[in-house]
C-alpha positions in Angstrom: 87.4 -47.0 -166.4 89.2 -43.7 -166.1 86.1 -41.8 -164.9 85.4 -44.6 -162.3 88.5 -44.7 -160.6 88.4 -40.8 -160.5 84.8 -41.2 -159.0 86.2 -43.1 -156.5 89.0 -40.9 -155.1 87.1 -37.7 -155.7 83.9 -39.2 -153.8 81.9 -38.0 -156.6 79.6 -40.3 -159.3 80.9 -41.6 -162.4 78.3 -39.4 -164.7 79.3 -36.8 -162.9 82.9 -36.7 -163.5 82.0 -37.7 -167.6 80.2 -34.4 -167.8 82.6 -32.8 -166.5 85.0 -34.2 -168.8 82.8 -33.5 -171.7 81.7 -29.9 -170.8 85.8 -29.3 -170.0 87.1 -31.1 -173.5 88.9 -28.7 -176.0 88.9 -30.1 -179.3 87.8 -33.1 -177.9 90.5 -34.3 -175.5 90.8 -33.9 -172.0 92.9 -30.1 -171.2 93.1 -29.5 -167.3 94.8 -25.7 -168.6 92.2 -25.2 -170.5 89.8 -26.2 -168.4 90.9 -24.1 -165.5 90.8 -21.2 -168.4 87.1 -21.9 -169.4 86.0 -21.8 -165.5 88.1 -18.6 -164.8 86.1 -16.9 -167.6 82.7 -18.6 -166.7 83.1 -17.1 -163.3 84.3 -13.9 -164.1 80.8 -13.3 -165.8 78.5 -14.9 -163.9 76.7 -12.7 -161.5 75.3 -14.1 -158.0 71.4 -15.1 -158.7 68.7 -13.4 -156.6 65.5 -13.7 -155.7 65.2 -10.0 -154.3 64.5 -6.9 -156.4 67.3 -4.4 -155.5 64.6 -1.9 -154.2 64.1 -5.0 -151.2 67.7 -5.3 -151.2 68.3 -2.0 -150.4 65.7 -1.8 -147.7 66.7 -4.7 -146.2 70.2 -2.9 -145.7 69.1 0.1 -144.3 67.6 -1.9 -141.1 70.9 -3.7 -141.0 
């Protein structure tokens, strides 16, 4: 009932907001510290996806 009533404020789906729960759990309970911790570090390596080849990206610039 948790995850529905979060749904509700948060305008978001209840399987939604259980995945996120799940994917967020540390040692299986709910850690909003170590959530925040996990999502810092996720970010920190992930690079922003691209469909151009940097040879187009670098064209593209040089008309810019």
């Amino acid at each position: 009932m948790v995850t529905l009533r979060i749904a509700g404020t948060r305008n978001r789906s209840k399987s939604r907001i259980s995945r996120e729960i799940h994917r967020t759990a540390f040692e299986g309970k709910d850690d909003p510290c170590a959530a925040q911790a996990t999502a810092m570090g996720r970010r920190k390596f992930a690079g922003k996806a691209t469909k151009q080849n940097p040879e187009t990206m670098q064209a593209v610039r040089k008309w810019l």
